[in-house]
N, C-alpha and C positions, 0 to 999 in steps of 0.2 A: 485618432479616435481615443478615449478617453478609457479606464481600464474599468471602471463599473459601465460602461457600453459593451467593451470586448464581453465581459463579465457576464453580464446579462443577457447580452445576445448569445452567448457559447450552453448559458445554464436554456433558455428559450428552446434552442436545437435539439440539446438534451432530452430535452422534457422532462427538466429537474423545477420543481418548484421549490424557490428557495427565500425567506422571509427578507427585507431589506437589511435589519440587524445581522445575518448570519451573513450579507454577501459585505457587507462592513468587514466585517471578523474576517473574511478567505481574502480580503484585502489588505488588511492591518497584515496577513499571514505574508501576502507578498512582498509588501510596505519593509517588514524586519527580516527577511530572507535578501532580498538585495542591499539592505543595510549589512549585514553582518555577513554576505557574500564579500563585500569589498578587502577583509580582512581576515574570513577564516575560507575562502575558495570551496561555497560551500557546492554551488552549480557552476554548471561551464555555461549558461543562461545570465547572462549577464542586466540585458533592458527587462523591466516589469510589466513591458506590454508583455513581452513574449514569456515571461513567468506565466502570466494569468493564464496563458495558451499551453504554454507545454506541462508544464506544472500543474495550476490548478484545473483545469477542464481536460487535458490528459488523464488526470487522477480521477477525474469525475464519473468522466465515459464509463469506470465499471459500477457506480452506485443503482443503477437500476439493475442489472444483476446482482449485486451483494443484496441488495433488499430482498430480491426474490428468495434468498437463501436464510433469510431474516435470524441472521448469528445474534447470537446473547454474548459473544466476545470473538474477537478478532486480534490476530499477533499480525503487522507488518514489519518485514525478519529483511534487515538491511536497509529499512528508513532512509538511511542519509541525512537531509535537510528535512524529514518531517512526511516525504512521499510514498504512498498516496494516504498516510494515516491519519493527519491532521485535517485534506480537505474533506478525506472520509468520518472522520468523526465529527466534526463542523455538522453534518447533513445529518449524522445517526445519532444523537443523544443520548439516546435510550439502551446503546449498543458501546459495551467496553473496549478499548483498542489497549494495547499494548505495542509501543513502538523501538523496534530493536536494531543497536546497530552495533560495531565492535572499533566507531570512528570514534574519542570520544571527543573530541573539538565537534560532533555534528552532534550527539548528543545533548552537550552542553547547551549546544541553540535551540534544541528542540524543546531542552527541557523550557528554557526560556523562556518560548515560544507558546508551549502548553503554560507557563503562567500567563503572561500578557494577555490571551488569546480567553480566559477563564475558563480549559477543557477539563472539567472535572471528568471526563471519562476517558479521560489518556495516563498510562503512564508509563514512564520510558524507562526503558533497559541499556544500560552497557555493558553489552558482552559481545562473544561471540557466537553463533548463532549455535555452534554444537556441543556449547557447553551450560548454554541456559537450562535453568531447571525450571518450569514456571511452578506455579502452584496448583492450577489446574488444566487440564487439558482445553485447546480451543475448538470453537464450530468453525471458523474458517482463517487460515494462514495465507497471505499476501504478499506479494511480491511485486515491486514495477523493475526494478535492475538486482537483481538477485542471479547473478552468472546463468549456471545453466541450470536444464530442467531436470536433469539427474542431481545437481550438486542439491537444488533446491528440495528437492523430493530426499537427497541423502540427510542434509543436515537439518531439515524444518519438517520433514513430514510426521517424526516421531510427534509432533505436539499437536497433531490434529485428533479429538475425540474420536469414538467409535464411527462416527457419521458424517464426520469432520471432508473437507475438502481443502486443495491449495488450489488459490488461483494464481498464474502467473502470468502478468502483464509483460507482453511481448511484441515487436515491433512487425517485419516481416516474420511470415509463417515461418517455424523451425522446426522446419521436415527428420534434418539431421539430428537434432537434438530428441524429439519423440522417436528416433528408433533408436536411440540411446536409453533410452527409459528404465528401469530398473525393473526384476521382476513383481517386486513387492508394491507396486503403484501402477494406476489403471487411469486411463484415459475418459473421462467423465463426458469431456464434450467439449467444446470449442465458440467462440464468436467473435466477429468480426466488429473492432467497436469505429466509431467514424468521430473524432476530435474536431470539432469545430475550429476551423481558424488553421489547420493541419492538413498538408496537402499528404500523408504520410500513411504507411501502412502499422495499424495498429490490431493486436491478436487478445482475447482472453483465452488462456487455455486450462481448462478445470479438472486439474487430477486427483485421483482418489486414493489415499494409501489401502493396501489391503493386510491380509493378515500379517508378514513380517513386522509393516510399519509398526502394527501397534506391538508387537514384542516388542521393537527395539521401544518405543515412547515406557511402556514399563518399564522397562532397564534404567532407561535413561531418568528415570524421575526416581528409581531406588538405588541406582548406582552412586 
């Protein structure tokens, strides 16, 4: 099967509509990720069928949630090769990403990646996640491999706005990890997303900083 067939049939499942131009672009996106996987080890995903699958329509699975949440700017805090910010701003045009990561060989491809690719609404960061300052606070902060959901909530929740959410894209349920939880952040709600082409267990889990967070986000942006 051909990868704008996987492509196409995985966005169908979704019930993502998505222009022929744009599914070009999340293909050119796989196209230079297994190209410069061969030399900078960017995924342990090596064939580009299975990119389109684990990669790109893993990434996808939470675009109809992020729209319901309809952010005017989005931080994904641990990128890597560009996941889930690149296939997520591909679909959100209208919506700014900021992509962060502290790799900077994965950076370098991103950045890349966001020229070749023409995302004027991405721009990438190298740092590391608890010492970025951004400039303004976001509506929602992203995660797909971002450790746990304490560390995430420790070191990226400061930069969520007053109303602000983290979503963090998770495999099996992480029972242990939510009673790990901080007291400063609160459990918003949960979904269960279904990856086409993935026989695997996939989680959104939607946490919400509460009053500490946003102390420490002032600190941290006057500090």
């Amino acid at each position: 099967m051909s990868l704008e067939t996987i492509l196409a049939q995985g966005l169908q499942a979704l019930g993502i509509e998505c222009p022929l131009e744009v599914r070009g672009r999340l293909l050119d996106y796989v196209r230079l990720l297994a190209k410069w996987n061969r030399v900078y080890n960017l995924t342990a995903v090596r064939e580009p069928r299975e990119m389109v699958t684990r990669h790109l329509l893993d990434s996808l699975a939470v675009l109809p949630h992020l729209r319901e949440l309809r952010p005017k700017r989005v931080l994904d805090v641990g990128t890597g090769g560009g996941l889930p910010g690149i296939p997520l701003a591909l679909l959100s045009p209208q919506t700014g990403f900021v992509l962060l990561d502290s790799n900077g060989k994965k950076t370098r491809f991103v950045q890349q990646a966001v020229a070749e690719l023409g995302l004027r609404n991405v721009e990438v960061v190298h740092a590391r996640a608890e010492q970025y300052r951004p400039q303004a606070p976001f509506d929602v902060v992203i995660s797909r491999a971002f450790s746990s959901l304490r560390e995430m909530m420790e070191k990226a929740g400061a930069y969520c706005d007053g109303e602000g959410v983290l979503l963090a894209m998770k495999g099996a349920w992480p029972e242990q990890e939510l009673a790990d939880l901080p007291a400063a952040c609160m459990l918003r709600g949960s979904r269960r997303l279904q990856v086409p082409g993935l026989d695997e267990e996939r989680h959104l889990i939607v946490l919400a900083p509460t009053g500490g967070a946003a102390a420490n986000r002032a600190a941290s942006q006057t500090g």
